[in-house]
SEFIZA-3560 file (N, C-alpha, C; in Angstrom, 3 decimals):
REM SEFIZA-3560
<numar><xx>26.052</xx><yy>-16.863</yy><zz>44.541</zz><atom>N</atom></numar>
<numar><xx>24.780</xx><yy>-16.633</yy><zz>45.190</zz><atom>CA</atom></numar>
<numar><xx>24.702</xx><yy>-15.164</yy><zz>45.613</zz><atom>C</atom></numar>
<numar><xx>23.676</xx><yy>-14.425</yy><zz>45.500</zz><atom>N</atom></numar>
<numar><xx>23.658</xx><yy>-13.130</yy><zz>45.840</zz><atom>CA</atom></numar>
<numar><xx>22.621</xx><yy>-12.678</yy><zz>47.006</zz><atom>C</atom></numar>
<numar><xx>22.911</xx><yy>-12.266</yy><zz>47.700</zz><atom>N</atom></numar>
<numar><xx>22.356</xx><yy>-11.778</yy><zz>48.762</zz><atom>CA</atom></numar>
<numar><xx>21.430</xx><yy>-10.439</yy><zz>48.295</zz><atom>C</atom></numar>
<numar><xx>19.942</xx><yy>-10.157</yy><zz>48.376</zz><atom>N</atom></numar>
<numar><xx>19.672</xx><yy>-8.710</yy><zz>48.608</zz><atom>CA</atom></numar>
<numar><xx>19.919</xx><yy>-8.325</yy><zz>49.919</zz><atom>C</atom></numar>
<numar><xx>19.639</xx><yy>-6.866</yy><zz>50.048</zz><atom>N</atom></numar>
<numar><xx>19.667</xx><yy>-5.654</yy><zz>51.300</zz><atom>CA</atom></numar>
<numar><xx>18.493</xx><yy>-6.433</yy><zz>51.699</zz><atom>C</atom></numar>
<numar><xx>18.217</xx><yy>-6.682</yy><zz>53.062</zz><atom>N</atom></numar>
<numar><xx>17.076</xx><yy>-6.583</yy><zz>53.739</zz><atom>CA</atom></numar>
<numar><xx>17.047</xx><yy>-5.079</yy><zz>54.448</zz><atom>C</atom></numar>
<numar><xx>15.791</xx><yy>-4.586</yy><zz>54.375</zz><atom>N</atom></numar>
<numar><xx>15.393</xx><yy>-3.501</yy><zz>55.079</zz><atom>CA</atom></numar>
<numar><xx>15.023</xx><yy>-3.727</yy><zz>56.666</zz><atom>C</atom></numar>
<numar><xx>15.855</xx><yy>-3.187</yy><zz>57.469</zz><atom>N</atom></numar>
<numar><xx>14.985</xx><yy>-3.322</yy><zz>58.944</zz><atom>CA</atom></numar>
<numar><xx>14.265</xx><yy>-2.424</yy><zz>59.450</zz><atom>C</atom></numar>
<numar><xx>13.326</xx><yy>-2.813</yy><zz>59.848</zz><atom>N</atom></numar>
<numar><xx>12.022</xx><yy>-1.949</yy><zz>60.328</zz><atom>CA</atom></numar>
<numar><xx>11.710</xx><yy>-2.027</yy><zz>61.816</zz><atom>C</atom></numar>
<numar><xx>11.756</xx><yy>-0.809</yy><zz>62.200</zz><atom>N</atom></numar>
<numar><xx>12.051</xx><yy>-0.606</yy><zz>63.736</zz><atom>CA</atom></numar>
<numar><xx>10.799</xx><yy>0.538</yy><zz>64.111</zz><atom>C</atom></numar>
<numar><xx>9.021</xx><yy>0.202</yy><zz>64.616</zz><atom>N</atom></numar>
<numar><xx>8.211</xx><yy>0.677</yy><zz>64.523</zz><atom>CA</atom></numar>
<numar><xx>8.445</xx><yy>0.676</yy><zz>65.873</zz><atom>C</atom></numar>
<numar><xx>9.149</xx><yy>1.984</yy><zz>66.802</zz><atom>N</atom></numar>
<numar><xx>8.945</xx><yy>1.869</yy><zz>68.206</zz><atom>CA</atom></numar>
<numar><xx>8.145</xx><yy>3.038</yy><zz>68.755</zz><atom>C</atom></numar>
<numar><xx>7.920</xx><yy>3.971</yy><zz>67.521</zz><atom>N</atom></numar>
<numar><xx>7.100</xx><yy>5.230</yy><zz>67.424</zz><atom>CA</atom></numar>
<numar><xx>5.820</xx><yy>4.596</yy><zz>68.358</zz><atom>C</atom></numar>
<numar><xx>5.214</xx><yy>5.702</yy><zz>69.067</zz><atom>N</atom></numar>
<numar><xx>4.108</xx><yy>5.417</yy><zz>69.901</zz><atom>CA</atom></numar>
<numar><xx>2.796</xx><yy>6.322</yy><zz>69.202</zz><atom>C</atom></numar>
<numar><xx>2.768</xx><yy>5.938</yy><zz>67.492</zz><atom>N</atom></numar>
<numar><xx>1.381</xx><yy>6.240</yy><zz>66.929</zz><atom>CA</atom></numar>
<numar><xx>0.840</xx><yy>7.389</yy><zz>66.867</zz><atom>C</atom></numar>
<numar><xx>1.780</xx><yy>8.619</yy><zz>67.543</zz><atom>N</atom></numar>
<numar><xx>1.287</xx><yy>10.027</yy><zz>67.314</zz><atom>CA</atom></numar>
<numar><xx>0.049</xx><yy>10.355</yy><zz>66.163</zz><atom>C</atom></numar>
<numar><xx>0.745</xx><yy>9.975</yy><zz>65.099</zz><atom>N</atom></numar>
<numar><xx>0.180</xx><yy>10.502</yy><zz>63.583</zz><atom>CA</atom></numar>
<numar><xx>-0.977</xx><yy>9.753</yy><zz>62.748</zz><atom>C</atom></numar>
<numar><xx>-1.713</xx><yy>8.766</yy><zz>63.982</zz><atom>N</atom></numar>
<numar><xx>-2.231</xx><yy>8.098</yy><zz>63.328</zz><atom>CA</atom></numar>
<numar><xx>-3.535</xx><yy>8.809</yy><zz>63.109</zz><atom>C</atom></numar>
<numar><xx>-4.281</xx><yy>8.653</yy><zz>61.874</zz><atom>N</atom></numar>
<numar><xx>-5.455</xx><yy>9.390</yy><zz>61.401</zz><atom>CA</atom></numar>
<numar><xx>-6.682</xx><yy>8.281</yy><zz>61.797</zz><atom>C</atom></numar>
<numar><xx>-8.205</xx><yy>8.935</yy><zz>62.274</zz><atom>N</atom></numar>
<numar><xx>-9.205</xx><yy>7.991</yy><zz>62.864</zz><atom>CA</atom></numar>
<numar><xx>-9.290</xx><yy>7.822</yy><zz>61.492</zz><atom>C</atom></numar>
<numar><xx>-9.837</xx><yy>6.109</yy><zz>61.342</zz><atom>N</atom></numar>
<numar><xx>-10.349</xx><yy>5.759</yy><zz>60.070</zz><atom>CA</atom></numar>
<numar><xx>-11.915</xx><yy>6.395</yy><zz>59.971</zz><atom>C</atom></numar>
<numar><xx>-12.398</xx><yy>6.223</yy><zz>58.792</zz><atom>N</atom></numar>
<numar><xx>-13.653</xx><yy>7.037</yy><zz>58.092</zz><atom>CA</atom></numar>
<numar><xx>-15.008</xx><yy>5.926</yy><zz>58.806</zz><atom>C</atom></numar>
<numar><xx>-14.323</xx><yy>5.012</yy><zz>58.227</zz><atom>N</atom></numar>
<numar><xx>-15.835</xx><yy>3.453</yy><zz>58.599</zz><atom>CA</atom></numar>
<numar><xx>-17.414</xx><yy>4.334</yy><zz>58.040</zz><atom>C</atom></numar>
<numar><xx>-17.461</xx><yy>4.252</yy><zz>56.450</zz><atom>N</atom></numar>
<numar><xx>-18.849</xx><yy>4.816</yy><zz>56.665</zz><atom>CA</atom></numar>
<numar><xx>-19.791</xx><yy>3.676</yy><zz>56.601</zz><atom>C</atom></numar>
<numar><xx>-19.458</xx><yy>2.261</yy><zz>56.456</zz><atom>N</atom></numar>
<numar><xx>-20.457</xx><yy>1.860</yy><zz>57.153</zz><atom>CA</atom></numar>
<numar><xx>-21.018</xx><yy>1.134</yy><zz>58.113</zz><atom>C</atom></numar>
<numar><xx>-20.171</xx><yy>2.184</yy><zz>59.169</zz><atom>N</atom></numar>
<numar><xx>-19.949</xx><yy>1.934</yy><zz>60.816</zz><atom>CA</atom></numar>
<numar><xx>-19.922</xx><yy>0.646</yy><zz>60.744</zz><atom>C</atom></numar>
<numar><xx>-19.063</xx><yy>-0.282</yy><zz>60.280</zz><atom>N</atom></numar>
<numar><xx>-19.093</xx><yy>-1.584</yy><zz>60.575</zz><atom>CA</atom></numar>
<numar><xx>-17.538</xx><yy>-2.299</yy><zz>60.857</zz><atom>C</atom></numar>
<numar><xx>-16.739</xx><yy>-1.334</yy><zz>60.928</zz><atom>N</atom></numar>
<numar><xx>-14.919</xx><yy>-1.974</yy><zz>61.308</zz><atom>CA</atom></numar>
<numar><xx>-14.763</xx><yy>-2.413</yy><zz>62.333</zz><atom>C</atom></numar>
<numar><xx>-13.506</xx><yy>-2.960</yy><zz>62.732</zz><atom>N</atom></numar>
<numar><xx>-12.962</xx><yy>-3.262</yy><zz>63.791</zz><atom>CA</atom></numar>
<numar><xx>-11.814</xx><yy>-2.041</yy><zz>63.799</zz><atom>C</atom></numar>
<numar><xx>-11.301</xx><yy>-1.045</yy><zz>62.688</zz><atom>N</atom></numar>
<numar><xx>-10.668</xx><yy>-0.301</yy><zz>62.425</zz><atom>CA</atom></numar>
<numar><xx>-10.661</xx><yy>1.069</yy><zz>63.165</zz><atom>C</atom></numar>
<numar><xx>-9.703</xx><yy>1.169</yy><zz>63.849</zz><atom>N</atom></numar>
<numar><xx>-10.094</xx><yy>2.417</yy><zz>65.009</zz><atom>CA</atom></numar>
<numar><xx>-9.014</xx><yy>3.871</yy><zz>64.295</zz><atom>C</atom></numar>
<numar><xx>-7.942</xx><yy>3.569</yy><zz>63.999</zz><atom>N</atom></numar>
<numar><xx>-6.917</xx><yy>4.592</yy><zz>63.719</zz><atom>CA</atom></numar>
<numar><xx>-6.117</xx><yy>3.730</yy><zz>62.419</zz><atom>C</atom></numar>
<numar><xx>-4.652</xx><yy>4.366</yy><zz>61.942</zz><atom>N</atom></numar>
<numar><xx>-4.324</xx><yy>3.793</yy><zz>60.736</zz><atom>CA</atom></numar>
<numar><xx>-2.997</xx><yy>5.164</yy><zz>60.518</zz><atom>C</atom></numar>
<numar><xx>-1.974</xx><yy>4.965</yy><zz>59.986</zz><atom>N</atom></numar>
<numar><xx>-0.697</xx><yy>5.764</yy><zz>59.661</zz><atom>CA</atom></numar>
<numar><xx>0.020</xx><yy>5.028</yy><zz>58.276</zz><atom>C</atom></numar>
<numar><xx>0.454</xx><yy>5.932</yy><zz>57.960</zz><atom>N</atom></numar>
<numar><xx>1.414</xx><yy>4.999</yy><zz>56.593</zz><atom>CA</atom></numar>
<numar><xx>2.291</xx><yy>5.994</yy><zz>55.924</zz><atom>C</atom></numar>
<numar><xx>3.515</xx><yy>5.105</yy><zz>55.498</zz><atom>N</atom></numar>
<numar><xx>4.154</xx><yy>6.005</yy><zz>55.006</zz><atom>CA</atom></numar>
<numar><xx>4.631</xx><yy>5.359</yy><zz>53.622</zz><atom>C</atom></numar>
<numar><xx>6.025</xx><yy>5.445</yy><zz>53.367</zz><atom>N</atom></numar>
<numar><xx>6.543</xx><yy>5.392</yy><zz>52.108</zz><atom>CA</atom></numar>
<numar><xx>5.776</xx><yy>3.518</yy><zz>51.717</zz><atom>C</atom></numar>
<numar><xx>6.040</xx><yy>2.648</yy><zz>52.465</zz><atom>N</atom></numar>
<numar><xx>6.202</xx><yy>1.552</yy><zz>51.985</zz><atom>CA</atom></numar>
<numar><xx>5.187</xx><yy>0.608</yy><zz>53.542</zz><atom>C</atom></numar>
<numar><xx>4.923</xx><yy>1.093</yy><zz>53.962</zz><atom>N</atom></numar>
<numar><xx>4.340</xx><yy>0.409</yy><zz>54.995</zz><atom>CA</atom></numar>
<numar><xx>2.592</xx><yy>1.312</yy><zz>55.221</zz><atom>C</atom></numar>
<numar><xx>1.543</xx><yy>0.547</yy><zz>56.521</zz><atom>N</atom></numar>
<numar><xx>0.849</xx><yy>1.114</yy><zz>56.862</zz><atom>CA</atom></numar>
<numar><xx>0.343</xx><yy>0.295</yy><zz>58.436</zz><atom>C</atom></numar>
<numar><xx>0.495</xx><yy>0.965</yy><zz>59.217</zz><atom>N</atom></numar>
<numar><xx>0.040</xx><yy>0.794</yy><zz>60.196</zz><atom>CA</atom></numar>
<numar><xx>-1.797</xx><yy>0.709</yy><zz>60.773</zz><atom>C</atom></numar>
<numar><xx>-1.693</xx><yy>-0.445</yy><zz>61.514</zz><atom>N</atom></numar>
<numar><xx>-3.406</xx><yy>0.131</yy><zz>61.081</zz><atom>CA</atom></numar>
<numar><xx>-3.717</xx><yy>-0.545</yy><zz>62.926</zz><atom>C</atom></numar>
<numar><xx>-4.214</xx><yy>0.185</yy><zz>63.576</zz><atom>N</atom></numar>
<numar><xx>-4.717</xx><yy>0.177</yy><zz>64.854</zz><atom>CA</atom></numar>
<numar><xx>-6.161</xx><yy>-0.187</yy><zz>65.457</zz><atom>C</atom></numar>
<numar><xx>-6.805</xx><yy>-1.566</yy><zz>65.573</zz><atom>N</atom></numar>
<numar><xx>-7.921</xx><yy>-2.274</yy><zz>65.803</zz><atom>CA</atom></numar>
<numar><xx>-8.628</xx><yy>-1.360</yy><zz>67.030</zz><atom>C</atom></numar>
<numar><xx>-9.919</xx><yy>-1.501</yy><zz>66.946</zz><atom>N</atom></numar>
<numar><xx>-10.742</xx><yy>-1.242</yy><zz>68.570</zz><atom>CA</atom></numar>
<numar><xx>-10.096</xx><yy>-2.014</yy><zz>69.973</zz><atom>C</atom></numar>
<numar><xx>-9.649</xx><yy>-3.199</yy><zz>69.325</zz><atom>N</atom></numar>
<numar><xx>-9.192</xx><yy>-3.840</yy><zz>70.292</zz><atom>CA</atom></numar>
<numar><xx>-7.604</xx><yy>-3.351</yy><zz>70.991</zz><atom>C</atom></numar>
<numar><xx>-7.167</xx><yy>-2.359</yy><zz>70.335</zz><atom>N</atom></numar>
<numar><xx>-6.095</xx><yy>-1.646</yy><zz>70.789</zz><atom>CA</atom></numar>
<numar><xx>-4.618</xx><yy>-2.235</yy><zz>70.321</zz><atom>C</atom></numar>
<numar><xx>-5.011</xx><yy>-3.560</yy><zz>69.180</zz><atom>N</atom></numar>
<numar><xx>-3.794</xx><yy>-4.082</yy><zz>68.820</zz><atom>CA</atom></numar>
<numar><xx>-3.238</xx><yy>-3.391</yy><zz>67.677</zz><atom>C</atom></numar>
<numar><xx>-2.264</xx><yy>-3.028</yy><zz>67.353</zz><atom>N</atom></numar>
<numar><xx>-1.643</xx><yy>-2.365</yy><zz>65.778</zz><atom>CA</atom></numar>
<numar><xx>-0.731</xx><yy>-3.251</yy><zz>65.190</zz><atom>C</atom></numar>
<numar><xx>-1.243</xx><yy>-3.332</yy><zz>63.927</zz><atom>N</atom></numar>
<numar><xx>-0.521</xx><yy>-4.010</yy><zz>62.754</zz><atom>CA</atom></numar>
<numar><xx>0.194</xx><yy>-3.330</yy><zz>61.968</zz><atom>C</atom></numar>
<numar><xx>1.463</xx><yy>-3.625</yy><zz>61.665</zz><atom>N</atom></numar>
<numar><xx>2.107</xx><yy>-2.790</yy><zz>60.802</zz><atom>CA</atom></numar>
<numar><xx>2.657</xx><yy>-3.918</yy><zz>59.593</zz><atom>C</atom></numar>
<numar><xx>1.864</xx><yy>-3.438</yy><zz>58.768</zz><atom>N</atom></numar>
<numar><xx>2.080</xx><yy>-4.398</yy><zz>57.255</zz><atom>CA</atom></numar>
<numar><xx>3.184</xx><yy>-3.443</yy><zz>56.200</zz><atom>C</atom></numar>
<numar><xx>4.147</xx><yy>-4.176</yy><zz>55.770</zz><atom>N</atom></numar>
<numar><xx>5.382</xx><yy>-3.536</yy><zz>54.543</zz><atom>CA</atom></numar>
<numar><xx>5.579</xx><yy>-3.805</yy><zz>53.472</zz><atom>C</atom></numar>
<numar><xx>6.089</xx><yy>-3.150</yy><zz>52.534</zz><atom>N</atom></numar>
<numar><xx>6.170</xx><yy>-3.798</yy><zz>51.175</zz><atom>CA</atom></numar>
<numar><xx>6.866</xx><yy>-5.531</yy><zz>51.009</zz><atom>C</atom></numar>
<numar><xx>7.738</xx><yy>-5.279</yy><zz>52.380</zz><atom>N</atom></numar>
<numar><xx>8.323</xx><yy>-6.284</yy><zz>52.828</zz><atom>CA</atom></numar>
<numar><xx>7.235</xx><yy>-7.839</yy><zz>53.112</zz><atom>C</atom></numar>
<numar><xx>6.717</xx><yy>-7.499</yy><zz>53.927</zz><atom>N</atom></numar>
<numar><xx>5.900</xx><yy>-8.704</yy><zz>54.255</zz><atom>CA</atom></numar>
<numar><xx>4.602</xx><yy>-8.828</yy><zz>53.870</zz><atom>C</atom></numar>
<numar><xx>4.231</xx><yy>-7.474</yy><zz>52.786</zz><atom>N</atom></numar>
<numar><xx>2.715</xx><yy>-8.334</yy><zz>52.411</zz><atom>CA</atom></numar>
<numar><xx>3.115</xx><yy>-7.850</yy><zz>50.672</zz><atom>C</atom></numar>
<numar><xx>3.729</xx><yy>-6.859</yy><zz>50.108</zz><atom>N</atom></numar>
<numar><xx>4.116</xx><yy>-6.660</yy><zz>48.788</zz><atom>CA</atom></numar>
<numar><xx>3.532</xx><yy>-5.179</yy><zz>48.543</zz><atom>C</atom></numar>
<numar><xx>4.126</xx><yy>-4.519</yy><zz>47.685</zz><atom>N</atom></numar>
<numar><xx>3.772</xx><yy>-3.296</yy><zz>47.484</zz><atom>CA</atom></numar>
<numar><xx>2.296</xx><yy>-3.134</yy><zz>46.866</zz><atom>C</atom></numar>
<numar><xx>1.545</xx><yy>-4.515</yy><zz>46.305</zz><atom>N</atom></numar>
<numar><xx>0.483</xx><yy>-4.006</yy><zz>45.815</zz><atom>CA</atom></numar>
<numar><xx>-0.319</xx><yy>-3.888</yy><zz>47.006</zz><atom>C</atom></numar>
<numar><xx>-0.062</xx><yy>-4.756</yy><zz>47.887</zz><atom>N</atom></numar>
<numar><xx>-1.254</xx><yy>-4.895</yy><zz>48.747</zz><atom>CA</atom></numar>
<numar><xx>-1.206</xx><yy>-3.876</yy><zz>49.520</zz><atom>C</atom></numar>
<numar><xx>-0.379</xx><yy>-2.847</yy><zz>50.086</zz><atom>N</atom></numar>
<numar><xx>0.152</xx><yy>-1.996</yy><zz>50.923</zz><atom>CA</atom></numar>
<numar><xx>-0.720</xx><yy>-1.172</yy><zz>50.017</zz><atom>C</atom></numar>
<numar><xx>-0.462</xx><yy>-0.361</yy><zz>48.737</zz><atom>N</atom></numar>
<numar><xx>-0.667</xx><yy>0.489</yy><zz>47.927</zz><atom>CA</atom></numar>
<numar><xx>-2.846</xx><yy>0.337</yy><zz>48.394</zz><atom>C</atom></numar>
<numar><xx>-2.697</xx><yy>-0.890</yy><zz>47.916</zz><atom>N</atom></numar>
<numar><xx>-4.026</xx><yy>-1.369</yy><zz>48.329</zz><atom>CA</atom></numar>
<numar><xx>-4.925</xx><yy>-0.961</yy><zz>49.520</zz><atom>C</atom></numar>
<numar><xx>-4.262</xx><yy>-1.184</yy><zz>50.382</zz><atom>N</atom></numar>
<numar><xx>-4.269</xx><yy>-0.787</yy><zz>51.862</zz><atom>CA</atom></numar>
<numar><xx>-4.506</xx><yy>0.623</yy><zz>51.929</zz><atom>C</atom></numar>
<numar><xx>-3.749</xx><yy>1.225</yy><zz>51.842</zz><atom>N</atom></numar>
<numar><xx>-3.677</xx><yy>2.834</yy><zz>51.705</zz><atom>CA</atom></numar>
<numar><xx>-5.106</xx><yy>3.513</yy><zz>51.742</zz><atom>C</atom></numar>
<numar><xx>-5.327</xx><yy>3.005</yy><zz>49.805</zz><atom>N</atom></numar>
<numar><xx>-6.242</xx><yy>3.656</yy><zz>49.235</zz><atom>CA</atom></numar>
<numar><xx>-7.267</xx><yy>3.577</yy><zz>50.339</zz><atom>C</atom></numar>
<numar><xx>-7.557</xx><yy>2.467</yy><zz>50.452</zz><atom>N</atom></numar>
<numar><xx>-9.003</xx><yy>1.753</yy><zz>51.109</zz><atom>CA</atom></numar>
<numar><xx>-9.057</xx><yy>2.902</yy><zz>52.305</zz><atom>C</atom></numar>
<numar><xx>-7.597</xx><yy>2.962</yy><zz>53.035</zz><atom>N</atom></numar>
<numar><xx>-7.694</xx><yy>3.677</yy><zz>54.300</zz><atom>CA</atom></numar>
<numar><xx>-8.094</xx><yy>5.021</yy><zz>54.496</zz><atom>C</atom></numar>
<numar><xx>-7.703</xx><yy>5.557</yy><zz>52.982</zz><atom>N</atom></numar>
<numar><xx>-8.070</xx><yy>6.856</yy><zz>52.945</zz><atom>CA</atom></numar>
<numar><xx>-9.484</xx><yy>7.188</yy><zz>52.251</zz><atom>C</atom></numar>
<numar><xx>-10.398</xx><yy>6.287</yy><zz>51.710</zz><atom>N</atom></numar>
<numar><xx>-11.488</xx><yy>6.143</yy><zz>51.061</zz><atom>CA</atom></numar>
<numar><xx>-12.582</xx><yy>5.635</yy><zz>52.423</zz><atom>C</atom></numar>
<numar><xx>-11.692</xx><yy>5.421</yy><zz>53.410</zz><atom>N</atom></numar>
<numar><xx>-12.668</xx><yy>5.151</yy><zz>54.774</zz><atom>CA</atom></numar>
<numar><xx>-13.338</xx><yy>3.804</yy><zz>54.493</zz><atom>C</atom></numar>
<numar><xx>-13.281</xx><yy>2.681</yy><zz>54.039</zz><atom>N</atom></numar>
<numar><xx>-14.196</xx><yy>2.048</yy><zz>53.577</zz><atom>CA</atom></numar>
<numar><xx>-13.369</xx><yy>0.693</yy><zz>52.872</zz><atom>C</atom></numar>
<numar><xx>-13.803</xx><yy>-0.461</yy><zz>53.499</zz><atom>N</atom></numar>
<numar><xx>-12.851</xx><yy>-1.705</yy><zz>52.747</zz><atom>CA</atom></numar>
<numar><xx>-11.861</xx><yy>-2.153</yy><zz>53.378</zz><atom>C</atom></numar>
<numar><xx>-11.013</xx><yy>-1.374</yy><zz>54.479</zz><atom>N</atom></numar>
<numar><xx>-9.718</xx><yy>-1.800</yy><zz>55.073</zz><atom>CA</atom></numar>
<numar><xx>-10.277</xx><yy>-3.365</yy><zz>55.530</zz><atom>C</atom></numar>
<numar><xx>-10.986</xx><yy>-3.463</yy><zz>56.459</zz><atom>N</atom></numar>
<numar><xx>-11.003</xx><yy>-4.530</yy><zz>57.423</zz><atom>CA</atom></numar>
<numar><xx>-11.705</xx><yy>-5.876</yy><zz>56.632</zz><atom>C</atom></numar>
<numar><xx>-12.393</xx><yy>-5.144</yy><zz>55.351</zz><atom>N</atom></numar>
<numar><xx>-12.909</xx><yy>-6.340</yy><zz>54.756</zz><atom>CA</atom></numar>
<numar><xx>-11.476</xx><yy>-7.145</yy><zz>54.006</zz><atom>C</atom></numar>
<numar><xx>-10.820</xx><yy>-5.874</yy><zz>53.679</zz><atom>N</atom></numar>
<numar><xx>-9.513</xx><yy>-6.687</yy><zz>52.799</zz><atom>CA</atom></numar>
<numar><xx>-8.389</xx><yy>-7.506</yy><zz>53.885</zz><atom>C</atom></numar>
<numar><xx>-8.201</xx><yy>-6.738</yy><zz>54.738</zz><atom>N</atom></numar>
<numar><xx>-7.737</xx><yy>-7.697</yy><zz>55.865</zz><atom>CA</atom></numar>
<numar><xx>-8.308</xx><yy>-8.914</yy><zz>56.010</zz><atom>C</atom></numar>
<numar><xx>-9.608</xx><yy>-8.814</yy><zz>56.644</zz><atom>N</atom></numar>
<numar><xx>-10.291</xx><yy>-10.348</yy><zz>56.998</zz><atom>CA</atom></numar>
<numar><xx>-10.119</xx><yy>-11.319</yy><zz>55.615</zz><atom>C</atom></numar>
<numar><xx>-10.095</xx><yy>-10.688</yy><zz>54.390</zz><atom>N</atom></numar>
<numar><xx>-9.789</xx><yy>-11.588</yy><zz>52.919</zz><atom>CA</atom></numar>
<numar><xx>-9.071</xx><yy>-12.173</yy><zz>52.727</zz><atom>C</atom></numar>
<numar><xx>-8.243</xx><yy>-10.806</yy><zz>52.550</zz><atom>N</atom></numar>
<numar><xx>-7.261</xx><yy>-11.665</yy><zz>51.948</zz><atom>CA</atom></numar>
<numar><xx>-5.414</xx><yy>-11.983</yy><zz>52.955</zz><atom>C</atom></numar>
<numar><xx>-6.123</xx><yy>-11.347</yy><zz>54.349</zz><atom>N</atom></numar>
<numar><xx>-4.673</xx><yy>-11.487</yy><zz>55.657</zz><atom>CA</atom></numar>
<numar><xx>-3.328</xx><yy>-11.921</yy><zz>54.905</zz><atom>C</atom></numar>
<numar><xx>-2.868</xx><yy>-10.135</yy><zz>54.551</zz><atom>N</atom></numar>
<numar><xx>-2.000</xx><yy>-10.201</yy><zz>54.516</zz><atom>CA</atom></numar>
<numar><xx>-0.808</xx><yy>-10.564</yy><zz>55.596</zz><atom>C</atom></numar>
<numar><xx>0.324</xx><yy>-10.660</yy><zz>55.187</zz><atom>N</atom></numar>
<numar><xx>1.108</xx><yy>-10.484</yy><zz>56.011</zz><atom>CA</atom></numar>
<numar><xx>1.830</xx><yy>-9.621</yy><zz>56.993</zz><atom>C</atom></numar>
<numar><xx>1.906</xx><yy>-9.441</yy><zz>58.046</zz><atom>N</atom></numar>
<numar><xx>2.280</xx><yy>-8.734</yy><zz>58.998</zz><atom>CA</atom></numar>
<numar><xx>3.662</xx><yy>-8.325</yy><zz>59.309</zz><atom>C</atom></numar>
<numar><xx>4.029</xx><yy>-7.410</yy><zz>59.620</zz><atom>N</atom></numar>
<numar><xx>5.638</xx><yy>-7.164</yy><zz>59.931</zz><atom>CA</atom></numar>
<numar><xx>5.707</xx><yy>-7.249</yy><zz>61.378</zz><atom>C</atom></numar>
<numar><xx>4.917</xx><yy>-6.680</yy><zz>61.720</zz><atom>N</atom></numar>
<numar><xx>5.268</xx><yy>-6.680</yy><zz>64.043</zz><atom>CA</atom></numar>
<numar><xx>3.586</xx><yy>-6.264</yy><zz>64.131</zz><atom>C</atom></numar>
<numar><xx>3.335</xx><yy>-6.831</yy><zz>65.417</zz><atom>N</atom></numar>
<numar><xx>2.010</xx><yy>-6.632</yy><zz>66.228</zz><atom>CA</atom></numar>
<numar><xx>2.393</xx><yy>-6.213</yy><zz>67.337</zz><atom>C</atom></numar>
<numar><xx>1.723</xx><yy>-4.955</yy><zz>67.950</zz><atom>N</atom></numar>
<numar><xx>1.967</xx><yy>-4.335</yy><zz>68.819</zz><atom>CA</atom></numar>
<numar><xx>0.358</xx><yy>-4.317</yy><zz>69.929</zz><atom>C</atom></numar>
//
């Protein structure tokens, strides 16, 4: 039986780098948003942050994520869709 590496993910960073999302059509719940190699953090009006990983939602959807985040437009609809999976809620 073979074991993979699990990756541990330790998001204790306090969100410095997060970029305001675009929302052009002023209609998100999407307030801020960060991402890096394999993950993306994404920070609600309501002040809660989600941090989704290749780990717990898959690299397409992350990759997915991204784009949308940086195109300003789509994050929260693809969330409310298709709710991915989450790594930690903060």
């Amino acid at each position: 039986m073979r074991f993979g590496r699990r990756r541990i993910y330790s998001f204790t960073h306090n969100y410095k780098h997060m970029k305001s999302y675009f929302d052009s059509d002023n209609n998100s719940n999407i307030d801020t948003y960060e991402y890096g190699d394999d993950y993306i953090s994404v920070r609600f009006k309501d002040g809660s942050v989600y941090t989704y990983t290749y780990m717990s939602a898959g690299s397409g959807a992350i990759e997915e994520m991204k784009r949308l985040a940086d195109c300003g437009d789509g994050l929260n609809s693809y969330i409310s869709r298709y709710k991915p999976p989450y790594q930690s809620k903060t």
